[in-house]
C-alpha positions in Angstrom: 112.1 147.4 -65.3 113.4 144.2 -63.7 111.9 142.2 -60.5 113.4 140.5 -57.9 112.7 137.5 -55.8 112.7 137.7 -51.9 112.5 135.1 -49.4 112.1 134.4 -46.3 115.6 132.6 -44.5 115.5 130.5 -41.8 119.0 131.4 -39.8 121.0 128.8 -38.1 121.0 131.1 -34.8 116.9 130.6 -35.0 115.6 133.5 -36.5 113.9 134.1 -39.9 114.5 136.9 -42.2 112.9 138.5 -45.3 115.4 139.3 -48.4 115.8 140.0 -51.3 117.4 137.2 -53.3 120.8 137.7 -55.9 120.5 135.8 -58.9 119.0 134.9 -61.9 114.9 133.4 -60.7 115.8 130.0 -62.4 118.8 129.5 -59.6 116.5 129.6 -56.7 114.4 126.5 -55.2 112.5 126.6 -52.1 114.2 125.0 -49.6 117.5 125.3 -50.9 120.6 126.0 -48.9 121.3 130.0 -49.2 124.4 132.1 -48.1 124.5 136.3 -47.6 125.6 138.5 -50.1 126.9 141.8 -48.8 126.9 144.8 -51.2 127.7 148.1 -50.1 124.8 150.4 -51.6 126.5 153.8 -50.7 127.8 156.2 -48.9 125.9 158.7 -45.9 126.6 162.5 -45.6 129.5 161.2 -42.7 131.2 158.9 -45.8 130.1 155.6 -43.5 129.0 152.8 -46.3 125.4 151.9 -46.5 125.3 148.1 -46.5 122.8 145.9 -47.7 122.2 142.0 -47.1 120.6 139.9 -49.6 121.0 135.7 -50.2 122.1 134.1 -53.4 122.3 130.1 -54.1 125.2 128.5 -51.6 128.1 127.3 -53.4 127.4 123.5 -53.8 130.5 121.7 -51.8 131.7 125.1 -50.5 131.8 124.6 -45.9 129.1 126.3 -44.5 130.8 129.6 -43.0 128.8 132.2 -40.3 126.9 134.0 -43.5 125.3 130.4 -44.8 121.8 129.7 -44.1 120.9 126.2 -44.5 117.1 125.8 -45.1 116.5 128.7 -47.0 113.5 129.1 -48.8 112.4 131.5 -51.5 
């Protein structure tokens, strides 16, 4: 069975967050800038999708949008 990382995000807005992380261990570094990765997980008994949040590495040169999180550390 494979692991995962998690983290813990500073937010721009202030707070910080526990997640896990998306990518391959080797990507991550603590203090490196992160960005949200939405994946929709499933679907409840009302078919509304079950979304989940996790961060992968930030897109180096990419503008920071409303999901980045500058700081980030795993």
């Amino acid at each position: 069975m494979a692991g995962y990382g998690v983290a813990q995000v500073d937010l721009p807005e202030g707070p910080r967050v526990q997640s896990i992380l998306f990518g391959d261990p080797d990507e991550f570094a603590i203090g490196m800038d992160v960005e949200i990765d939405l994946e929709t997980l499933r679907q409840n008994k009302d078919g509304d999708d079950v979304v989940i949040y996790r961060f992968r590495p930030a897109h180096v040169g990419a503008a920071a949008g409303p999901g980045s999180a500058p700081g980030g550390s795993s």
